[in-house]
C-alpha positions in Angstrom: -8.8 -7.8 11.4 -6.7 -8.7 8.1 -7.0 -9.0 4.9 -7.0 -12.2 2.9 -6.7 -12.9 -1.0 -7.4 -16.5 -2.0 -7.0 -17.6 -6.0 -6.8 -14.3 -6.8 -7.8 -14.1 -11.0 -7.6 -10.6 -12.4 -6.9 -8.3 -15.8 -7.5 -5.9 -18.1 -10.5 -6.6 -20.2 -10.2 -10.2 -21.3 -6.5 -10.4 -20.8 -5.8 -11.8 -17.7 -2.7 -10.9 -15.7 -3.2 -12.6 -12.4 -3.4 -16.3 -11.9 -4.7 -17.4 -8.7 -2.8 -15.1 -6.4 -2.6 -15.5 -2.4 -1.9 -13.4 0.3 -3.1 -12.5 3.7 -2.3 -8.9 5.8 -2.8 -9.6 9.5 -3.5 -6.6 11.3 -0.3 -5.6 13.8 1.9 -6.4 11.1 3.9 -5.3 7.8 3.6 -8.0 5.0 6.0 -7.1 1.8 4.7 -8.1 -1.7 7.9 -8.6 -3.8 8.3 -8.7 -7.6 10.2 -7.4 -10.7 8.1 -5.1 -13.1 5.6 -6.7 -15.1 4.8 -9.2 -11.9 1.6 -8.3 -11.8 2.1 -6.5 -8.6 0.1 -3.1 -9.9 -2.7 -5.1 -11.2 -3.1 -7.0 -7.7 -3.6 -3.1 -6.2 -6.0 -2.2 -8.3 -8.1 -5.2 -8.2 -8.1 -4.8 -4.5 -8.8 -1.1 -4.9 -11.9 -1.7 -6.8 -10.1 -0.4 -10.5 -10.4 -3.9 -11.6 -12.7 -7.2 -11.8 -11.9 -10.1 -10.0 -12.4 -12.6 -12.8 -12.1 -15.5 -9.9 -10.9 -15.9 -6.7 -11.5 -14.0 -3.3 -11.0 -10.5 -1.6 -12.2 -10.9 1.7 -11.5 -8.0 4.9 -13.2 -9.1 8.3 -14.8 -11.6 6.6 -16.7 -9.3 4.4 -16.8 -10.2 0.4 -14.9 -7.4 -1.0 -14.7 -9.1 -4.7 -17.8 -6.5 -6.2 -16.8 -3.2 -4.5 -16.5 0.2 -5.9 -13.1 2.2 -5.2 -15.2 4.1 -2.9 -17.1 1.6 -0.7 -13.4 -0.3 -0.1 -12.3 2.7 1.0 -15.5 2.9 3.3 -14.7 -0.8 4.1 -11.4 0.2 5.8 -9.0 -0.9 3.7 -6.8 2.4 2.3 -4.9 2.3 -1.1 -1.9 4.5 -1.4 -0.8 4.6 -5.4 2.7 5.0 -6.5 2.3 7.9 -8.6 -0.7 10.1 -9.6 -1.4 9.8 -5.9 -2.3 13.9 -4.7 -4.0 16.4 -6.9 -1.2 19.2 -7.1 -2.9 21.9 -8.2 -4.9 21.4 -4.9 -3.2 22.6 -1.3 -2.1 20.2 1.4 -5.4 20.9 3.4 -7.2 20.7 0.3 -6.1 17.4 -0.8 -7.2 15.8 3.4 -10.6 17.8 3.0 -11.0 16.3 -0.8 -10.0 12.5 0.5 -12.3 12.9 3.3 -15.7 14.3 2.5 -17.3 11.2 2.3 -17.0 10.4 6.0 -18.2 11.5 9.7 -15.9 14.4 10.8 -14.5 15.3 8.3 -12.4 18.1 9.6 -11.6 16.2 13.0 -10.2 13.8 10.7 -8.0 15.8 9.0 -6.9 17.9 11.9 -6.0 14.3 13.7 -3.4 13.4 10.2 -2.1 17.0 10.2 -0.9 16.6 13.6 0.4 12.9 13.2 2.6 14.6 10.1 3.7 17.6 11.6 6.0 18.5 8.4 2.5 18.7 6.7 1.3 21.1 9.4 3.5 23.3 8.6 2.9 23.4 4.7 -1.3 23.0 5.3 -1.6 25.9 2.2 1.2 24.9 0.2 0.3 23.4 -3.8 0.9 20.0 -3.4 3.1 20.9 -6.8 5.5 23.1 -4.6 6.3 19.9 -1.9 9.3 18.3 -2.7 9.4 13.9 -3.2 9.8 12.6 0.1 6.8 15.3 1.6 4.5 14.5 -1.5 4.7 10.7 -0.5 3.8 12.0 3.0 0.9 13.9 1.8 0.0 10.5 -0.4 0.1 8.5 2.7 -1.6 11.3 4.6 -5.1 11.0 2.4 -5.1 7.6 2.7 -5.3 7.9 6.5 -7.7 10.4 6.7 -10.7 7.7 5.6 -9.4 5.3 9.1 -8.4 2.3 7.6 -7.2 -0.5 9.3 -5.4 -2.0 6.2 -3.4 -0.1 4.2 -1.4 -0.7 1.1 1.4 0.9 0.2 2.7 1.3 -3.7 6.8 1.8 -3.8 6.3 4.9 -1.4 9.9 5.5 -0.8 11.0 5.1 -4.5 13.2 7.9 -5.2 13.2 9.5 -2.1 16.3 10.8 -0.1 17.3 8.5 2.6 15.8 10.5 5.7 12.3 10.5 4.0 12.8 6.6 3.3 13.5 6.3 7.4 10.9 8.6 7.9 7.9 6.8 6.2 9.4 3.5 7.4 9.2 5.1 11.1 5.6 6.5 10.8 4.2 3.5 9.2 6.0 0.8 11.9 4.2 3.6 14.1 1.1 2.8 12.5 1.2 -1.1 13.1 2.3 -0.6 16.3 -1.2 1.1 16.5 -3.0 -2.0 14.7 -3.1 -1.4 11.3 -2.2 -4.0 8.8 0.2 -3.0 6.4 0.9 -4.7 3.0 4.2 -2.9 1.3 4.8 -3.5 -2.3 8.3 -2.8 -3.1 10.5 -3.5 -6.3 13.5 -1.9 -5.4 16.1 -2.1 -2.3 13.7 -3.8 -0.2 16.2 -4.4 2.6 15.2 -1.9 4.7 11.2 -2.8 4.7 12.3 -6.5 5.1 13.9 -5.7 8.2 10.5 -4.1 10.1 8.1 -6.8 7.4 7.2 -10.1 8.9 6.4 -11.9 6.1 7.5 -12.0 2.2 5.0 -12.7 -1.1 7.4 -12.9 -4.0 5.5 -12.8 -7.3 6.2 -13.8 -10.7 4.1 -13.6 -14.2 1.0 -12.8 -12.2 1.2 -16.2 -9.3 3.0 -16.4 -6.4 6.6 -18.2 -6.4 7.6 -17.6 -2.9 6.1 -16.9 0.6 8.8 -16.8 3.2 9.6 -15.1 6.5 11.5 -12.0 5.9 13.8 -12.1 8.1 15.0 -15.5 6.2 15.8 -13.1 3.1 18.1 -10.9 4.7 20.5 -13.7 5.5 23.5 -13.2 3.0 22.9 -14.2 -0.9 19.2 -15.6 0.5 17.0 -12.8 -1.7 19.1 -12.8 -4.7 19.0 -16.2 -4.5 14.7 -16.5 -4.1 15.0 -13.6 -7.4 16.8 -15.7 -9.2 14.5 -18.6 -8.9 11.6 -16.7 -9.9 13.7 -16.2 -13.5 14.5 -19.5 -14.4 
C-alpha cells in the first residue's frame, strides 16, 4: 500500500502552481514534505484531496487512478487528509464532529467509539464544543476525524504548529503509533521540523512548486546539513 505522485501539475484556475511534482508514501512509514511558504506545499494537499485539478501528472494509491476523484471518494479510497486550519466544526461537539466525518461509512458508531478510545483525552471531552478545546486537543480532534473514515494514508498539514511541547510529543507518539500499525504517513511541516525528521524516513524538500531535494532524513539532522539543503533551495 502507498501512495505515489508522479509529474504532479496542479493550480488555481489557469495559474499553475505545481510543476511536475514527485513523491511516494510507503505504507509503515513517515515521509516529511518540506518547504518554505509559498512552496506549493498547500496546493499539493489539496490536489490530492480532491479541492483541485490535476492539470498533468499522476495520483495513484494501490494502483488506483486517483487523478479525477471527488474529496469524498478519496476519502472512501483510503487516503485521509488532515488540514492545517479550518479543520473541525467548533460549534459542533467532540462526538459530533466523529459522527459528522463518519456518516458516509459502515459502522459508523463502532468507528467512532474505536478513535474515542485510541484518544482517550477526547473521551473525556466527547460533549465538549470543539470551540472550548484548547490547540494541542483541537489538533487531536483534527486528526481524530480523519481516522474515523480507516485510511491507510494519511496526510498531515503542520499539526503541531503552535502547540505546547507535550501536545507536539503527543501527536508525534500517536502517529509513530499509527505506522507502527501500517499506515503511511506523509507530514508536511514548515517549521522546526527536527523532531518529525527524527521518526520520518525520508525527506521531499520543495521549492516554487518542484521538488529540489529528496534525501534520507536522517542525513538532515547531521549538524548544518538542513540549513544547508534550505539554503540551496534559495539561491
Amino acid at each position: 500500500m502507498q501512495l505515489e505522485i508522479t509529474s504532479l501539475k496542479s493550480g488555481y484556475g489557469k495559474v499553475q502552481i505545481l510543476h511536475g511534482v514527485d513523491l511516494i508514501v510507503p505504507a509503515g512509514e513517515i515521509t516529511t514534505v518540506l518547504g518554505a511558504n509559498g512552496a506549493g506545499k498547500s496546493t499539493l494537499i489539496n490536489t490530492i484531496a480532491g479541492h483541485l485539478p490535476v492539470m498533468s501528472g499522476g495520483i495513484h494509491h494501490n494502483g488506483q487512478e486517483m487523478n479525477m476523484l471527488s474529496p469524498l471518494q478519496t476519502c472512501k479510497a483510503g487516503v485521509g487528509i488532515v488540514p492545517q486550519e479550518a479543520n473541525v466544526f467548533a460549534e459542533l461537539s467532540v462526538k459530533d464532529n466523529l459522527r459528522v466525518s463518519s456518516f458516509a461509512f459502515e459502522g459508523a458508531d463502532e468507528r467512532v467509539k474505536e478513535v474515542l478510545k485510541r484518544f482517550p483525552i477526547l473521551g473525556e471531552r466527547a460533549d465538549q464544543l470543539a470551540s472550548t478545546l484548547s490547540g494541542g486537543e483541537r489538533q487531536t480532534l483534527a486528526i481524530a476525524t480523519a481516522l474515523v473514515a480507516g485510511p491507510d494514508i494519511l496526510i498531515l498539514d503542520e499539526p503541531t504548529a503552535g502547540l505546547a511541547p507535550i501536545f507536539v510529543d503527543r501527536i508525534v507518539s500517536w502517529v509513530c503509533e499509527l505506522v507502527q500499525e501500517g499506515m503511511g504517513v506523509a507530514w508536511v511541516v514548515e517549521q522546526n521540523p527536527e523532531k518529525i525528521l527524527k521518526v520520518s524516513q525520508k525527506a521531499y524538500v520543495m521549492d516554487a512548486g518542484k521538488n529540489s531535494a529528496t534525501i534520507d532524513s536522517k542525513t538532515l539532522l547531521q549538524p548544518g546539513r538542513l540549513e544547508e539543503i534550505l539554503l540551496q533551495v534559495h539561491t
